[in-house]
C-alpha positions in Angstrom: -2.6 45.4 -63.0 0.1 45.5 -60.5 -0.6 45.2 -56.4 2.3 47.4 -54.6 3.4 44.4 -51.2 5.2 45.8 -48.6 8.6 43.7 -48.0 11.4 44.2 -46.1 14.1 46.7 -47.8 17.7 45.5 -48.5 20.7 45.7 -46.3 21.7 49.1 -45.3 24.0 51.2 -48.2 21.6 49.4 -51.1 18.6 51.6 -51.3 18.8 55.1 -53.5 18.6 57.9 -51.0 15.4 58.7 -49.5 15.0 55.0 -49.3 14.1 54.4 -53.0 15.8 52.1 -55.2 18.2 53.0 -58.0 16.7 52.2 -61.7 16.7 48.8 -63.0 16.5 47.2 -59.3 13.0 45.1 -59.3 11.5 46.5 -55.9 10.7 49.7 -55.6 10.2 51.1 -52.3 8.2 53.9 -51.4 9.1 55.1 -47.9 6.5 57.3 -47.5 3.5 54.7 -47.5 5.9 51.7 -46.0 6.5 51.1 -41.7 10.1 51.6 -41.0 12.6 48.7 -42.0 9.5 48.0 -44.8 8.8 48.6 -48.1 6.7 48.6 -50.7 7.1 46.5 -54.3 5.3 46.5 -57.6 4.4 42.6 -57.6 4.0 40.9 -61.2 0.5 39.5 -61.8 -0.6 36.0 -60.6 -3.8 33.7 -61.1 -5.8 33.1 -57.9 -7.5 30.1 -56.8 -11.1 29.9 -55.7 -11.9 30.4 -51.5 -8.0 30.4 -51.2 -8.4 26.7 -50.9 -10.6 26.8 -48.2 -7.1 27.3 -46.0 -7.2 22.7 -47.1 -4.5 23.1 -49.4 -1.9 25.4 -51.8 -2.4 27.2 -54.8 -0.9 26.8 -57.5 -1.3 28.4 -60.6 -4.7 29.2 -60.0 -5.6 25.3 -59.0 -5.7 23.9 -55.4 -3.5 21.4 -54.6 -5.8 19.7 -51.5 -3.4 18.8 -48.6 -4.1 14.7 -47.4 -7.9 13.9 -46.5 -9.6 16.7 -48.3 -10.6 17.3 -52.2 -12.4 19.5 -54.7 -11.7 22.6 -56.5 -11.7 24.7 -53.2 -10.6 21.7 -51.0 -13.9 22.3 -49.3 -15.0 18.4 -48.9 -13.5 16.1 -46.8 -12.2 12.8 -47.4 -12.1 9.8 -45.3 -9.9 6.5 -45.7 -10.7 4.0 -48.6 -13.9 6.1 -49.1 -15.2 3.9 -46.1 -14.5 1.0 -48.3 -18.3 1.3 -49.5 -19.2 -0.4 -46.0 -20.0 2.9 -44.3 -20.4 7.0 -44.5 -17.7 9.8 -44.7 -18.5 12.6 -41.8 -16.2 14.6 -40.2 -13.1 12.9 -42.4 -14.2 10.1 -40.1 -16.4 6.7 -41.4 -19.5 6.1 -39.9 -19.5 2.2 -40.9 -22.5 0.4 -41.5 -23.7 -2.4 -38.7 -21.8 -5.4 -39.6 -18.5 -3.7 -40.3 -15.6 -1.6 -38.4 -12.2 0.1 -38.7 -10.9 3.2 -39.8 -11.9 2.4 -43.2 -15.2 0.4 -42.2 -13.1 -2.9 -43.8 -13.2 -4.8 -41.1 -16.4 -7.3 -40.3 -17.7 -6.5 -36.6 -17.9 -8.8 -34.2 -21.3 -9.4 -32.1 -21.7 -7.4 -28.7 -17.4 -6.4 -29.4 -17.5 -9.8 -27.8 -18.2 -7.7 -24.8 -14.7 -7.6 -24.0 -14.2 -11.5 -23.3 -11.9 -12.0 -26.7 -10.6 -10.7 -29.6 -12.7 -10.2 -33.1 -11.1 -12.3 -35.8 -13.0 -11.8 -39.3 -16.1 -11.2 -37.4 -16.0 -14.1 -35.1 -15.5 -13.8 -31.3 -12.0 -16.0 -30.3 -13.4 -15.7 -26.4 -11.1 -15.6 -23.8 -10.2 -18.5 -21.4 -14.1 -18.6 -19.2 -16.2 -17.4 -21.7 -17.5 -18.7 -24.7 -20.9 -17.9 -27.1 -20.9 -16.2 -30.2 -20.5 -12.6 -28.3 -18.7 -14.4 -25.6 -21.1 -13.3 -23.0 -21.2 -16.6 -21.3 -19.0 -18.3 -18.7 -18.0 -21.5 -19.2 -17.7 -24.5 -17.8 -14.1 -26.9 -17.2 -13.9 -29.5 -19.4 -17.5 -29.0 -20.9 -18.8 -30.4 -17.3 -17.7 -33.8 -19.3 -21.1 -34.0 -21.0 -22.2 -35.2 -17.4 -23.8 -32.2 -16.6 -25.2 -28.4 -17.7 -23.3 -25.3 -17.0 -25.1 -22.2 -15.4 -23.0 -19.7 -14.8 -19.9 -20.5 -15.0 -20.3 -24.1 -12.5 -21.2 -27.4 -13.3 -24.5 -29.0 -12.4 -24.0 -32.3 -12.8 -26.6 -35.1 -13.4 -27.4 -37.5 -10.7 -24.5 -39.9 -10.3 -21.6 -37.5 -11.0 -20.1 -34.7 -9.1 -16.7 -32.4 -9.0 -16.5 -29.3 -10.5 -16.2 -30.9 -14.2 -18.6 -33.6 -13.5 -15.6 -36.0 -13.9 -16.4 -38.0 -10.7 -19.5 -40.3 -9.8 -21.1 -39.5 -6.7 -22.1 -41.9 -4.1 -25.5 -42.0 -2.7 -26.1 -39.2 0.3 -22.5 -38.3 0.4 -22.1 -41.7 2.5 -23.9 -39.7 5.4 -20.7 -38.6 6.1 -19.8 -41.7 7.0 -17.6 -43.2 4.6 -16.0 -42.0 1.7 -16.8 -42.4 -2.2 -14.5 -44.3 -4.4 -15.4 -44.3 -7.8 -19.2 -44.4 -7.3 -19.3 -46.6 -4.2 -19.2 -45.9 -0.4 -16.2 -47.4 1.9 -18.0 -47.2 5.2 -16.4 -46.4 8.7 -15.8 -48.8 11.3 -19.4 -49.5 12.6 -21.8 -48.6 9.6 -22.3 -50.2 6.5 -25.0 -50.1 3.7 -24.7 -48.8 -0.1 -25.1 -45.4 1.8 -23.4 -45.9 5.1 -26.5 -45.5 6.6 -26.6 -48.8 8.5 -25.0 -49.2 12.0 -23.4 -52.7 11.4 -23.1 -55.4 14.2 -19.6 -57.1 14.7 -18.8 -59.7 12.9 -21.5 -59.7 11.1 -23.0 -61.6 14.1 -21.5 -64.5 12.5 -24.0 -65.1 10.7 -26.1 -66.7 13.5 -28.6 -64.0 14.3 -29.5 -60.8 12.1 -28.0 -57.2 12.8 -31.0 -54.1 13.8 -29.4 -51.1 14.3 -26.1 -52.2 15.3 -26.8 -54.9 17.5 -26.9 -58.4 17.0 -30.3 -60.4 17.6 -29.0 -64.0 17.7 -30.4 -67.3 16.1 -31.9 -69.9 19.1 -28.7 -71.6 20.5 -26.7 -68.4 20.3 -25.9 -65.5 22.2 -22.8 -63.0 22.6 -22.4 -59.4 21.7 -21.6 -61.0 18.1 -24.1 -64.2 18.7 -20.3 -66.5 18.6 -21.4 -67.9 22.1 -23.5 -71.3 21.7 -26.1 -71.6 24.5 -28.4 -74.0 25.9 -31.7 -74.7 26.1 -33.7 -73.1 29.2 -29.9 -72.3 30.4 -29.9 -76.2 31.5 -32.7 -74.8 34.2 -30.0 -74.2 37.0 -29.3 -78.4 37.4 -25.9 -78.4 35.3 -23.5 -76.3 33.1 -23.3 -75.1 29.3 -20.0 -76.6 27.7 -20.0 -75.8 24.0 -23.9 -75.6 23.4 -24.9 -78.7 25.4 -25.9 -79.3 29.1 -23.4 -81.0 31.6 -26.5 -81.8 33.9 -25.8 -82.5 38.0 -26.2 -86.0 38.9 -28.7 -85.3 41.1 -32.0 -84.7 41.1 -34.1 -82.8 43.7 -35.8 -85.1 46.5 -34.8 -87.9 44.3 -38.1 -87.4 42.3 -40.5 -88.0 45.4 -40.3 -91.6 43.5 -43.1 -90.5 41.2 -40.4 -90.1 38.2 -36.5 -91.1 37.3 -33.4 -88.6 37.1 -32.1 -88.2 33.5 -29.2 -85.5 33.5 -30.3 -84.1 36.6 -33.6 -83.7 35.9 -36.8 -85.4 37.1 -38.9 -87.0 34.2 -42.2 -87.8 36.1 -44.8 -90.6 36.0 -48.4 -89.7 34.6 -50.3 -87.9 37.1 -47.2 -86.0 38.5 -45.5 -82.8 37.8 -43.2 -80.1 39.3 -39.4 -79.9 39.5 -39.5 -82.6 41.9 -42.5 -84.7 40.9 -44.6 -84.0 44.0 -47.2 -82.3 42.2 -50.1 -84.2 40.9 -52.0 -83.3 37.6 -55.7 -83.2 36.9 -56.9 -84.0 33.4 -56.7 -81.2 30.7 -55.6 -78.5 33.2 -59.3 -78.5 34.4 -59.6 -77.0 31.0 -59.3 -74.1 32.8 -62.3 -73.8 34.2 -61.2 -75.0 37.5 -58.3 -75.3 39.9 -56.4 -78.6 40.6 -55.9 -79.7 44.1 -54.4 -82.5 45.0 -55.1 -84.4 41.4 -58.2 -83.4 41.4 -60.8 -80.8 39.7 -62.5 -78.3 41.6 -64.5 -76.5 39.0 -65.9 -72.7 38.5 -69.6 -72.7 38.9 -71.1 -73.5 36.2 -69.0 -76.1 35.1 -68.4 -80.1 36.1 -67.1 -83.3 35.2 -63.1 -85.2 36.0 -61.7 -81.9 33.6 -64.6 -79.4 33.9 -65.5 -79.8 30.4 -68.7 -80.0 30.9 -71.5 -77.4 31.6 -73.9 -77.4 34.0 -77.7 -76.4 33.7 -80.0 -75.0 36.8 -81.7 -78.4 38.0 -80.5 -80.1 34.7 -83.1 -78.1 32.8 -85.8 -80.3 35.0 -85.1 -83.1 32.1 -87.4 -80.8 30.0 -84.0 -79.6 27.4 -80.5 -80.2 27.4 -77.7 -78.4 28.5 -75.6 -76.2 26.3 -73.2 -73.3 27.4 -74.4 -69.9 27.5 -72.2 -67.2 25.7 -71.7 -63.7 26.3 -71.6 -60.5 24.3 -68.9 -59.6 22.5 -66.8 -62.5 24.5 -66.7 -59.5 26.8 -63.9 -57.8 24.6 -61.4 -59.7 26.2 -61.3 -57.4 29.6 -63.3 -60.4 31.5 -64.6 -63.9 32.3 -68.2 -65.4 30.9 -69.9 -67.1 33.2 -73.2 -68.5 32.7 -73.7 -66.1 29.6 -72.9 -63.5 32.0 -69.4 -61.0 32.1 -67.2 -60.8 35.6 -64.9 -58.0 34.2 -61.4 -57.2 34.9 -60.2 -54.7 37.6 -61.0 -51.4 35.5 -64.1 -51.9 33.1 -67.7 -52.5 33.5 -70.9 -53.1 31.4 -72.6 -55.7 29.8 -69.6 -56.9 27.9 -67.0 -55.4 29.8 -66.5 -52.2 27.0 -66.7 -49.3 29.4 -63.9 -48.2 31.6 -64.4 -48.1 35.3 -63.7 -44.6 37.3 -61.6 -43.9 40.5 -64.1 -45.0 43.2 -66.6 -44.6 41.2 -66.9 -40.4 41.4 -67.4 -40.4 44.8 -71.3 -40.3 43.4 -70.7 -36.7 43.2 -69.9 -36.9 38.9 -70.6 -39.0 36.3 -68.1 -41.4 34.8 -67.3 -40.9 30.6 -64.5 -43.3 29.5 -62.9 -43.8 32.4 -62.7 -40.2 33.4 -64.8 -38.5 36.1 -66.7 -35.4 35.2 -67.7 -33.6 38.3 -71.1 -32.3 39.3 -70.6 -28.4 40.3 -69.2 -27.5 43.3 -66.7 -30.9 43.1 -63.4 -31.6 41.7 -60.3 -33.8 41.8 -59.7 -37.2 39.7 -62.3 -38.7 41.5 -64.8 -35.7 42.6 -63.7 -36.0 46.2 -62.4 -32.3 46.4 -64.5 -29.5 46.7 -64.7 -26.8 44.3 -64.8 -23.4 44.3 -66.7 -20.8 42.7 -65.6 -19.0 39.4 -62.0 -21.2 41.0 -62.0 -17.9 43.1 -61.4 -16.3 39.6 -57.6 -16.4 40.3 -57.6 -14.2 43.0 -57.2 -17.1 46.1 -56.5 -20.1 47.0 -59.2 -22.8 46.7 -59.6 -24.4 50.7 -62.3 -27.1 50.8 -65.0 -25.9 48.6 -64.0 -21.8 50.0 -62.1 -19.2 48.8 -58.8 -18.0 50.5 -58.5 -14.4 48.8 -55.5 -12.3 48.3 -55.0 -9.6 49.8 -57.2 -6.5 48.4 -59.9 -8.5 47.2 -63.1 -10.5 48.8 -66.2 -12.4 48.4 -66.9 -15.8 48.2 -65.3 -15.7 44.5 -63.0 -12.9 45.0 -64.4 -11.0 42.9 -64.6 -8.2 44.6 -62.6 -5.1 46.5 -62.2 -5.6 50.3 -63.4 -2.1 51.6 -61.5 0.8 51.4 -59.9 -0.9 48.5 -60.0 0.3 44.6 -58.2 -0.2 41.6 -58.5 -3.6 39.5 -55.9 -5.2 41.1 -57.8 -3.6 44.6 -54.3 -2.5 45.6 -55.2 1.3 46.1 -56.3 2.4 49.5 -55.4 4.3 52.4 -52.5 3.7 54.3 -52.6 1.5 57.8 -56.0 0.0 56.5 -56.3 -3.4 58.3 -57.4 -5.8 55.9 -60.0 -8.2 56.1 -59.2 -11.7 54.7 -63.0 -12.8 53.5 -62.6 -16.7 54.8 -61.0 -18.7 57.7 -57.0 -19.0 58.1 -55.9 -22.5 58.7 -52.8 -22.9 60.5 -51.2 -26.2 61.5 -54.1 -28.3 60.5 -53.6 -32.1 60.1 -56.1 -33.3 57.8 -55.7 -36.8 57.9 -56.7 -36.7 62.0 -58.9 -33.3 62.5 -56.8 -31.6 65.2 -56.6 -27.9 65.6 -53.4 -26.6 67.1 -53.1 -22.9 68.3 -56.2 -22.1 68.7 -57.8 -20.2 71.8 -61.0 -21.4 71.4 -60.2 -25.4 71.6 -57.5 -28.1 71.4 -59.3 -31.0 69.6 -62.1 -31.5 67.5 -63.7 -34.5 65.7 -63.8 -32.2 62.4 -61.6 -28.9 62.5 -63.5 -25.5 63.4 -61.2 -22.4 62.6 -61.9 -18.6 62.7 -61.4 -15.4 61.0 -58.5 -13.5 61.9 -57.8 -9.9 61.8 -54.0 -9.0 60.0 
């Protein structure tokens, strides 16, 4: 069977007339089923290949010839590179590789995490960039490892006690120094003026020499010493006034005062008296053990506390020597009468201050007044009284903040009244009683003292009378 093709027709002056061929030429055109400039040819028979290769390759002789990337009979089923190197699936000519492997061809081994973009995958190991390290480089790291002195987080050192830097490569000092000093290798250098493993320590010049000890940057010298840095040798009891300090020892005066009264000699300056004498001039005389100090010493001699007898008071006395019925012993007193006092005869005189039976409670300011109670030294006020000691007098409710308080009566602001101010003067509203009518003289609820001296009782401008034992004033209109 034979297919008539339409093809172009040969060059003007070749064709038969009426556009057909002459015998023997191969095409024969037929002008009158052909387009103009066309014609139509008997075409020898060919074989044909199945789905025209799927428009995925040539035919040839009635068998595709697939173009690059596709195969079978009709060229119908793609092909992908390496057949996916058995690591992965063909779809879409493109290899859908199995987890583990990548590339065009799935022959490559994946790396973890595409090292999340912090290196390059090498046979399916991560070679991080510079920062980062891990087996998907996801980490930061650290300089120098932090020198196996310390842990990296995130990126930074933290570095064990004892080390610092941001590698961890240099020991620390304790507290930084406290700022004042500086670390070399491990240990502080201090400032001028502090010293200490830590710098923490004010130091004392000179280390005081070594002749007193250093407390918070002053020197507290060693007996015999003295000075800013305890280098100055002193002397005992300054040589009491009666000579100079040269090099740690007295150059006494070679005189002594009133020549000793002759009850002593002059050594140095200074009077070394005969039993019985005393004073800087020996013109004092001594009683035996002090009295004991149960006594006073006049004149040499014992004048004892009652109580008490014999040449140094050591001795206690006894109402009418017990009427030779007992013997004499001393009486004691409770609690030694804690120490705020004097037992005599079994019995406490207390110090200035505290009271009772063995001197334990505390003594109030003139003792309340008798207007209060006194509770450990502190007056408590009956009502109606105030002040340290009670002697003021109170008011009531403290005129609930509304006045002034004027011996024991209430001076009220303006707008209020009663003997607490507690209430609205009249014509008065609100609750600060500010709200009335206008031009409303207002009534002040208690006396107005003006020019009053206390301390003497004597009223000044007043109508009524120029002196007074005790100060009478009046109400006032405003």
């Amino acid at each position: 069977m034979r297919r008539r093709l339409c093809s172009a027709a040969r060059a003007a002056g070749e064709a038969g007339e009426g556009g057909v061929s002459p015998p023997g030429d191969v095409n024969l055109f037929l002008t009158s089923s052909c387009p103009s400039g066309a014609g139509c040819s008997i075409k020898p028979e060919t074989k044909e290949c199945p789905s025209e290769c799927s428009d995925q390759g040539r035919c040839e002789d009635g068998k595709c010839v697939c173009f690059p990337g596709f195969s079978g009979p009709d060229c119908s089923q793609s092909n992908c590179p390496g057949d996916c190197s058995n690591n992965g699936k063909c779809v879409n000519v493109q290899c859908v590789c199995d987890p583990g492997f990548t590339g065009p061809d799935c022959s490559l081994k994946a790396c973890l995490d595409n090292c999340n973009n912090h290196g390059r995958c090498e046979k399916g190991k991560c070679v991080c960039n510079s920062g980062f390290t891990g087996p998907s480089c996801s980490d930061e790291s650290c300089p120098g490892n932090c020198k196996k002195r310390g842990v990296c987080v995130n990126g930074q050192c933290v570095c064990n006690p004892g080390f610092t830097g941001p590698d961890c490569s240099l020991r620390s000092c304790p507290d930084n120094c406290n700022n004042q000093g500086r670390c070399v290798n491990g240990k502080c250098v201090c400032n001028s003026g502090f010293t200490g493993p830590s710098c923490l320590n004010k130091s004392c010049p000179s280390n005081c020499n070594r002749r007193g000890r250093c407390i918070n940057g002053q020197c507290v010298c060693n007996p015999g010493f003295a000075g800013p840095d305890c280098l100055k040798r002193t002397c005992p009891d300054n040589c009491n006034d009666r000579g100079r300090c040269v090099n740690g020892k007295c150059v006494c005066n070679s005189v002594c005062p009133e020549n000793c009264n002759n009850r002593g000699r002059c050594v140095n300056g200074q009077c070394v008296c005969d039993d019985g004498f005393t004073g800087e001039d020996c013109s004092e005389r001594t009683c035996p053990n002090d009295c004991n100090d149960r006594g006073r010493c006049v004149n040499g001699k014992c004048i004892c506390d009652s109580g008490f007898t014999g040449d140094d008071c050591s001795e206690n006395t006894c109402p009418n020597s017990c009427n030779n019925r007992g013997h004499c012993s001393a009486k004691s007193c409770p609690n030694n009468c804690n120490n705020r006092g004097r037992c005599v005869n079994g019995q406490c005189v207390c110090d200035d201050g505290f009271t009772g039976e063995d001197c334990s409670e505390r003594t109030c300011l003139n003792s309340c007044n008798n207007r209060g109670r006194c509770v450990n030294g502190q007056c408590v006020c009956d009502d109606g009284f105030t002040g340290a000691d009670c002697s003021a007098k109170g008011c009531p409710n403290n005129c609930n903040n509304r006045g002034r308080c004027f011996r024991g009566s209430c001076a009220c602001r303006r707008g209020f009244t009663g003997p607490d101010c507690s209430q609205c003067q009249e014509g008065m509203t609100g609750p600060n009683c500010d709200v009335g009518e206008s031009n409303l003289l207002f009534i002040f609820s208690i006396s107005i003292y003006r020019d009053i001296e206390i301390s003497r009782y004597v009223c000044t401008n007043s109508t009524k009378e120029q002196s007074c034992s005790q100060c009478k004033c009046y109400n006032s209109l405003f």
